[in-house]
C-alpha positions in Angstrom: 28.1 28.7 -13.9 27.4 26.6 -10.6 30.9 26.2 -8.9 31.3 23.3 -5.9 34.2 21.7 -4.3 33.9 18.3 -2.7 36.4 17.2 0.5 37.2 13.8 1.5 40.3 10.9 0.8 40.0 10.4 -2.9 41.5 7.4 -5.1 41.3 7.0 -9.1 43.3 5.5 -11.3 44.3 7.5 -14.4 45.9 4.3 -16.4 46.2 0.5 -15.9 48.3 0.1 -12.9 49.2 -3.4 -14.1 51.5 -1.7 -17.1 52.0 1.6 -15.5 52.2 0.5 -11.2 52.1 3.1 -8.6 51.9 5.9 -11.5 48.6 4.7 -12.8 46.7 5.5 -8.9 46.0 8.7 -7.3 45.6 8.8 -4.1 44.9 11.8 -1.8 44.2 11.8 2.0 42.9 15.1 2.4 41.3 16.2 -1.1 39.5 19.1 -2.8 37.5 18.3 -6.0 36.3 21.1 -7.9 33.3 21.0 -9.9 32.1 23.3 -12.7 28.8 22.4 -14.0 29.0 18.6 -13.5 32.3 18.6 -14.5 35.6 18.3 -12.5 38.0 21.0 -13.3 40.7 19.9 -10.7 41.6 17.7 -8.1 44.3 18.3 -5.2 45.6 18.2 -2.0 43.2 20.8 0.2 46.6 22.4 1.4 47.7 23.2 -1.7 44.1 24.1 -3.0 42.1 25.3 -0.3 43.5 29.3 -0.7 42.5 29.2 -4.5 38.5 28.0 -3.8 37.7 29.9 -0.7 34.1 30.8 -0.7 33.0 28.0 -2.7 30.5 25.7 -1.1 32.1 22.8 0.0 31.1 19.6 1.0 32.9 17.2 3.3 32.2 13.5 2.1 33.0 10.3 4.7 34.6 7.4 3.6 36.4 7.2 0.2 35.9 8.8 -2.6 36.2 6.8 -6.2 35.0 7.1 -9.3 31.7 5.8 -10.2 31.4 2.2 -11.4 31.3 1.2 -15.2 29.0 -1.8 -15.6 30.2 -3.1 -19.1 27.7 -5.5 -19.8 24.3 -5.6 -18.0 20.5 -6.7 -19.2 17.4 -4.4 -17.5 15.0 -6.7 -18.8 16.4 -9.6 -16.6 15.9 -7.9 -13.6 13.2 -9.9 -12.1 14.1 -13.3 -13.3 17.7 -12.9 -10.9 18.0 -16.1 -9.4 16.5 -18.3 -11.2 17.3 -21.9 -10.3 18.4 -24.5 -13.1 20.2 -25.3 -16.1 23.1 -23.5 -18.2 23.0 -20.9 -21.0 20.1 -22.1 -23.9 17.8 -23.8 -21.7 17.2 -21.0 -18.7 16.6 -18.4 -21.5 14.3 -20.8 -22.9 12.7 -21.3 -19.9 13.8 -18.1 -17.9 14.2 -15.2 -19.9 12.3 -15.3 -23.3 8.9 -15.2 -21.2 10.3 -12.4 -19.0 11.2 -10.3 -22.1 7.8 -11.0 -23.8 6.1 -8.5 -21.4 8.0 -5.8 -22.2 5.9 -5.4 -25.2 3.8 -3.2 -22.7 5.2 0.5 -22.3 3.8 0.3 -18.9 5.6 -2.6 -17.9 8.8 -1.4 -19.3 8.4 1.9 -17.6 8.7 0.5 -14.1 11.0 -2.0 -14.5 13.4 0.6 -15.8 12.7 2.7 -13.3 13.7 0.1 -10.8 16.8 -0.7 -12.8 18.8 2.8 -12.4 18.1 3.3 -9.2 19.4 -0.6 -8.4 22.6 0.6 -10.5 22.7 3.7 -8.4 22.7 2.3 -4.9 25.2 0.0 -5.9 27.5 2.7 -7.1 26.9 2.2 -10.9 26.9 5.2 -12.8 27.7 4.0 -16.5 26.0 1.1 -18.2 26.0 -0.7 -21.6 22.7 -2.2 -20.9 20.8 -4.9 -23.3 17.0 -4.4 -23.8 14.7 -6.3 -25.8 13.4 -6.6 -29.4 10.9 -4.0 -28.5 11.4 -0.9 -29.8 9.6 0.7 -26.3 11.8 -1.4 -24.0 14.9 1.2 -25.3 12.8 4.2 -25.4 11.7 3.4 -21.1 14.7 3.1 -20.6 16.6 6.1 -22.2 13.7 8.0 -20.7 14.7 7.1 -17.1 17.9 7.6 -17.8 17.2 10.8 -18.8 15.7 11.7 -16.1 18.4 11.5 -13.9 20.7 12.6 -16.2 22.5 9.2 -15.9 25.2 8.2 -18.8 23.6 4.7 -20.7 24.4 3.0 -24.0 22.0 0.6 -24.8 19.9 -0.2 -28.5 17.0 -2.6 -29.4 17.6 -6.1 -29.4 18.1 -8.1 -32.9 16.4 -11.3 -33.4 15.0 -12.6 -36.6 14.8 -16.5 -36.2 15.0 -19.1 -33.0 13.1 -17.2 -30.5 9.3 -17.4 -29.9 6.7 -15.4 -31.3 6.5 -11.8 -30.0 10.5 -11.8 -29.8 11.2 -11.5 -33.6 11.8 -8.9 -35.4 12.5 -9.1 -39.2 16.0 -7.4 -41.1 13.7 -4.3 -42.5 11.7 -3.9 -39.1 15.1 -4.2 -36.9 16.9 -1.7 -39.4 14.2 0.6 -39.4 13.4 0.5 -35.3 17.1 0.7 -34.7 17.3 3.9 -37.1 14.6 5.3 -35.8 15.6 5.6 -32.0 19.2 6.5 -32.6 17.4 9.2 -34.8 15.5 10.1 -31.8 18.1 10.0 -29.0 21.7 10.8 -30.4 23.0 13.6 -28.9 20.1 13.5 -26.1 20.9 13.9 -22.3 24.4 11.4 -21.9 22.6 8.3 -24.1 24.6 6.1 -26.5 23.4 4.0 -28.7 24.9 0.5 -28.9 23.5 -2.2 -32.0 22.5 -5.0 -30.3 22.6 -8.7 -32.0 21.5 -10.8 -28.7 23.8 -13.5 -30.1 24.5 -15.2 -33.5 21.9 -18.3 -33.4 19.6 -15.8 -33.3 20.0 -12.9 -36.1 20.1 -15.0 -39.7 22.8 -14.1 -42.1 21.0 -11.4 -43.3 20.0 -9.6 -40.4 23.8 -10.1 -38.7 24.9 -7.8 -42.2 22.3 -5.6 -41.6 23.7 -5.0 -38.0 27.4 -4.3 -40.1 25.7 -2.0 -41.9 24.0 0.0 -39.4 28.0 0.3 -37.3 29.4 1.4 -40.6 26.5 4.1 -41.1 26.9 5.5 -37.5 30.8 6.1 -36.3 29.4 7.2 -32.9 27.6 3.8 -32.0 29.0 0.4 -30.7 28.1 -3.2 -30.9 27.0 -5.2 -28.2 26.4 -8.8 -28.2 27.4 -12.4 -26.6 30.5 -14.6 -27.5 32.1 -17.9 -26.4 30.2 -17.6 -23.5 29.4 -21.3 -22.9 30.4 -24.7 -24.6 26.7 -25.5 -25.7 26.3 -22.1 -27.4 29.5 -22.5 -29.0 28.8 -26.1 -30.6 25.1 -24.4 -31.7 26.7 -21.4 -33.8 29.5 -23.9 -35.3 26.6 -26.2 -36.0 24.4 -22.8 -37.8 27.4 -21.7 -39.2 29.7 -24.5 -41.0 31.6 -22.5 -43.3 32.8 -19.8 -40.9 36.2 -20.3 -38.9 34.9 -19.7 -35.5 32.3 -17.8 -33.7 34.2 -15.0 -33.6 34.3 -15.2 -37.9 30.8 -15.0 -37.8 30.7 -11.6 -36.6 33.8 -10.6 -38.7 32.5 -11.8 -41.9 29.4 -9.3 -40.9 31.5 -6.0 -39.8 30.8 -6.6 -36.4 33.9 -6.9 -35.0 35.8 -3.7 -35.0 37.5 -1.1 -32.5 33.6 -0.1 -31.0 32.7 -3.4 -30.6 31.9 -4.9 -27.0 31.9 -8.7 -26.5 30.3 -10.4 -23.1 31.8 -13.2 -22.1 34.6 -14.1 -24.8 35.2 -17.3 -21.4 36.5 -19.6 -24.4 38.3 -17.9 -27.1 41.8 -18.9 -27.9 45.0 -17.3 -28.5 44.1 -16.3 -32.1 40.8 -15.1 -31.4 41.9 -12.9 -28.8 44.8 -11.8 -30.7 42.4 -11.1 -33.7 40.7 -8.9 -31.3 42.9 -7.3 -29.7 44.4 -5.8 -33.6 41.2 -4.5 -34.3 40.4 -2.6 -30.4 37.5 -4.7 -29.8 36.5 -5.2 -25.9 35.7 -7.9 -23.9 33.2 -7.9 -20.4 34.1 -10.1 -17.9 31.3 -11.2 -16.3 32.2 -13.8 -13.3 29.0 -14.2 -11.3 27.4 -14.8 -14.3 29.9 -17.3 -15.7 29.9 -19.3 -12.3 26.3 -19.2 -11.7 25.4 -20.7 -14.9 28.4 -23.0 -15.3 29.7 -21.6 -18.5 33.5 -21.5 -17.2 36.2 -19.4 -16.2 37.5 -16.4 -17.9 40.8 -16.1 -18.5 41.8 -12.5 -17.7 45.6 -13.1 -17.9 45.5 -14.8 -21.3 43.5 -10.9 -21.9 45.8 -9.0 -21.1 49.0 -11.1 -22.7 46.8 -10.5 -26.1 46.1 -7.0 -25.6 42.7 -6.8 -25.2 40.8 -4.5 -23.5 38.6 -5.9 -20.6 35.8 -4.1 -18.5 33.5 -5.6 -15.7 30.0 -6.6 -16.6 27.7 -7.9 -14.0 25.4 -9.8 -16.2 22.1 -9.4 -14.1 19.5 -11.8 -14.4 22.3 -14.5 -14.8 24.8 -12.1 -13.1 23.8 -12.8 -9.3 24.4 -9.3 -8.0 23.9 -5.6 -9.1 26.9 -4.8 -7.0 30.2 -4.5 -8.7 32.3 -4.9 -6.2 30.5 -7.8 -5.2 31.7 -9.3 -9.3 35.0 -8.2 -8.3 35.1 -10.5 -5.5 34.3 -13.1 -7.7 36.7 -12.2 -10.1 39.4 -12.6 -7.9 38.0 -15.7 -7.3 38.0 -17.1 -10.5 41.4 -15.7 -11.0 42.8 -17.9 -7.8 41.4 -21.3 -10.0 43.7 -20.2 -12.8 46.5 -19.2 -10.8 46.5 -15.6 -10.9 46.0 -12.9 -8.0 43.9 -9.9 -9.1 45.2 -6.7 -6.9 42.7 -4.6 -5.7 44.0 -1.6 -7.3 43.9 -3.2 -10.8 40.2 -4.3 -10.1 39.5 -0.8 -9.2 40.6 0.2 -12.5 38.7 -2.9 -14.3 35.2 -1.0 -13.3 35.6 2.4 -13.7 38.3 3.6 -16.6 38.7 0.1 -17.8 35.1 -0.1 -18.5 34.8 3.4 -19.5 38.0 2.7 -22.1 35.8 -0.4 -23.4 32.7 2.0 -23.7 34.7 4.7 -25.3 34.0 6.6 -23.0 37.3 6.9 -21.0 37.6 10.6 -21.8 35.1 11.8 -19.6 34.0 8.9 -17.4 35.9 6.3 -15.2 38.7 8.8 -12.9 38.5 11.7 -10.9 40.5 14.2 -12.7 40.0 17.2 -14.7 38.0 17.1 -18.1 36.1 14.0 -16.3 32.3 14.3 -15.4 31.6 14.4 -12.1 30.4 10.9 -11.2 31.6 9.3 -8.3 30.7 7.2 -5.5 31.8 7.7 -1.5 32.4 3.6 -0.3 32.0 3.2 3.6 34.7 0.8 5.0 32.8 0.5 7.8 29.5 -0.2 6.3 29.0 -3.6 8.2 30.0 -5.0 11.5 32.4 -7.4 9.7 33.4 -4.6 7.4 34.1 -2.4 9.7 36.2 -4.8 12.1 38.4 -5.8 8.8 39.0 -2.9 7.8 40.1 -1.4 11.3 42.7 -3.6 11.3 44.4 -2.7 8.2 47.5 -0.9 7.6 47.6 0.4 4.5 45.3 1.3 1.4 46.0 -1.9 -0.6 44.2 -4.1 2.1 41.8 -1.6 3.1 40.2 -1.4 -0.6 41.0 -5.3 -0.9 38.4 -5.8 2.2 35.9 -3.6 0.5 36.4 -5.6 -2.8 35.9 -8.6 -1.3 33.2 -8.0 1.6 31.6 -5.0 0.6 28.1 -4.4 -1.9 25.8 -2.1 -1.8 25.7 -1.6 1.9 29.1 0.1 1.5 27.9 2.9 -0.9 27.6 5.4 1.2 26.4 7.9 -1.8 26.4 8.3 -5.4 26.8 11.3 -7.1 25.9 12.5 -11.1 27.8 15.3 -12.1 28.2 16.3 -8.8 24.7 15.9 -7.7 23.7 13.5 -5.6 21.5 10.7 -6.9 21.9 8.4 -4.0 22.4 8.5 -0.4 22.3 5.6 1.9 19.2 5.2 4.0 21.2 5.6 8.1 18.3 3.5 9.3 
C-alpha cells in the first residue's frame, strides 16, 4: 500500500451549494489530503492532521487545490475541425464533421488523434469525460486504449448511424448491435472505462436501430446513453418532420427506452416545461454546453428553468463546435448566457456544475467530482496568478468568492498549474 499526503488551500463542494449554501463547500486554507493507493482516505486541516501522518511523504502544491473537472459531453473526433467557420447545426456537420469522422476508419489515424485528445483534456484540468466517437468500431477501442494508459476515467461507446449520413458513416441495426456488444464485452470492468450507447442523434438511427439502442441499456444496467437533443431549431423541425406521430423529440427517445435515470442529453437548449419535467421524474441528465450553443447559433440554455424542474445538469464543452477544451473557459460563457436570461451564476455553484455535478450526471459522483474520502484521487492545482491580468485581478480580491469568480471568468488552461490521476501527476505546466 503506497501512502501520500498532499498540502496546499483546498476547495470542493460535497452538494449543490444552490440547495444546500455554505454547507455544500469545503474550504481549507492550510490542508492535508491523504492518499491510499489513488484514493483519498481523508482530508483536513494540517493542524489537526499533521501529528497523525508524520513520516508520510508529503507534497506541498501552489495555488488551489480542486477537484478535477467533469467534461459531460465532449466529441475526440472533432478535435481538428475546432473552429470551423460557417453555418449552424446540419449544414457544418455536413460540411465539417462527417469528412473529419470518415478518416477515423484508419486505426492509425485514430490512434494519434486520441492521443492528442487526453492530454488536451489533461492540461485543461479535465480528468472525467463522456466522450462521442465515431461509427467505427476502432475509433472507441484508440481511444479506451489511451485512456488506459494513463489510467484516466472515460465513458464513451461507438457511434449509431444507420441512415442520413454518407457512405463509410453507416452502420446497420445487426452490425451496430453486434460492434457495440463486442467492445463493452471487451472493456467493462477494464482500467476506469465506461461504456456509454451512443445514438449521434434521432434523424440519424431509423426506428429500428433507435430500439435496438433500448435494448442494448436494458441489457447492460452498468452503461448510459449519450446522444443530442433540442439542440437547435433546424434539427428540431427535421426529427418532427422524420417522426410525425411522436409527441416531441424527446418521445422519440422515450418510445425507444432511451430516456431513463442513465441517460445523458447534450444540449436539451429548447425543451419546455413538460419535457424537462418528464425528465427530471425519470433522473435523466442534461449537458450544458454554452460555447457550443453560441458558436453555432443554436440558442441559449436555460439553466434556471433546469433546476426549477429538477434536472440534473453537468458542463460539456462540446469540442469541435465547443470553442475551447478549457472548462473554465465554458463556465465563463455560461455565466454569460445566464446574464441574457436574467440570472447570475455564482462561482461556487459553477464549481460544482464541472466536477460533482458532472460526475452526479455520469454516475459517477461516488468516487469522482470532490475531494473527500472514498473519492479517487483526481484533482487539479488552478494558479490565480497564471497571467499578468490574472494575477493583477486576483491580487486585488478579498475573499474566495471573487478570487475563484476571476479564475472562472479569465482563466484556461494557462491557470492549471497541475493535474493529478489518483494522486499521480499526469500534468504539470511547462514554467517556460
Amino acid at each position: 500500500m503506497t501512502t501520500e499526503a498532499f498540502h496546499g488551500e483546498l476547495l470542493t463542494t460535497l452538494a449543490d451549494p444552490q440547495r444546500d449554501g455554505e454547507a455544500a463547500i469545503r474550504h481549507i486554507p492550510s490542508a492535508l489530503m491523504v492518499v491510499e493507493d489513488g484514493e483519498i482516505v481523508e482530508v483536513g486541516p494540517r493542524a489537526a492532521l499533521g501529528w497523525k501522518y508524520d513520516g508520510v511523504p508529503t507534497t506541498s502544491l501552489p495555488g488551489l487545490i480542486v477537484p478535477g473537472f467533469v467534461d459531460t459531453h465532449i466529441h475526440y473526433p472533432q478535435t481538428d475541425r475546432i473552429a470551423a467557420h460557417g453555418h449552424q447545426l446540419l449544414d457544418w456537420l455536413d460540411r465539417h464533421i462527417f469528412p473529419a469522422e470518415l478518416a477515423f476508419a484508419n486505426r492509425a489515424h485514430a490512434d494519434g488523434v486520441a492521443d492528442f485528445f487526453l492530454g488536451e483534456l489533461l492540461r485543461n484540468g479535465t480528468t472525467a469525460a463522456l466522450v462521442f466517437a465515431t461509427v467505427h468500431r476502432q475509433s472507441v477501442e484508440a481511444l479506451f486504449d489511451a485512456a488506459l494508459a494513463r489510467d484516466m476515467r472515460i465513458v464513451s461507446g461507438k457511434v449509431l448511424m444507420d441512415r442520413d449520413a454518407p457512405d463509410g458513416l453507416r452502420d446497420t441495426v445487426a452490425s451496430g448491435r453486434e460492434e457495440s456488444e463486442a467492445l463493452i464485452a471487451r472493456y467493462r470492468g477494464r482500467g476506469r472505462l465506461g461504456y456509454a450507447v451512443t445514438p449521434r442523434f434521432a434523424l440519424t438511427s431509423t426506428p429500428e436501430q433507435l430500439g435496438s439502442a433500448g435494448a442494448m441499456l436494458a441489457a447492460h444496467d452498468d452503461v448510459l446513453l449519450h446522444t443530442h437533443l433540442s439542440e437547435n431549431h433546424g434539427e428540431i423541425a427535421a426529427v418532427a418532420a422524420c417522426f410525425p406521430d411522436h409527441d416531441d423529440y424527446l418521445d422519440v427517445y422515450a418510445r425507444h427506452g432511451l430516456v431513463g435515470d442513465r441517460s445523458v442529453f447534450a444540449h436539451g437548449v429548447h425543451l419546455d416545461a413538460g419535457q424537462m419535467a418528464r425528465m427530471a421524474k425519470v433522473g435523466s441528465a442534461i449537458s450544458f454546453c454554452p460555447t457550443s450553443n453560441l458558436f453555432l447559433g443554436s440558442g441559449l440554455f436555460d439553466l434556471a428553468a433546469a433546476d426549477s424542474a429538477g434536472v440534473t445538469v453537468g458542463m460539456g464543452t462540446d469540442v469541435g463546435a465547443g470553442t475551447s477544451f478549457s472548462l473554465l473557459a465554458t463556465l465563463a460563457e455560461a455565466y454569460k448566457v445566464g446574464q441574457l436570461r436574467g440570472t447570475s451564476l455564482d462561482p461556487f455553484r459553477a464549481l460544482y456544475l464541472a466536477t460533482l455535478g458532472g460526475a452526479k450526471a455520469l454516475k459517477l459522483d461516488r468516487r469522482i467530482g470532490a475531494l473527500a474520502a472514498g473519492y479517487e484521487a483526481d484533482f487539479v492545482v488552478l494558479d490565480p496568478a497564471a497571467t499578468p491580468l490574472l494575477a493583477r485581478r486576483t491580487a486585488a480580491t478579498t475573499n474566495l468568492h471573487d478570487r475563484l469568480f476571476a479564475l472562472m471568468m479569465l482563466g484556461d488552461d494557462r491557470a492549471v498549474h497541475s493535474t493529478y490521476l489518483r494522486g499521480r501527476p499526469a500534468h504539470i505546466r511547462d514554467s517556460k
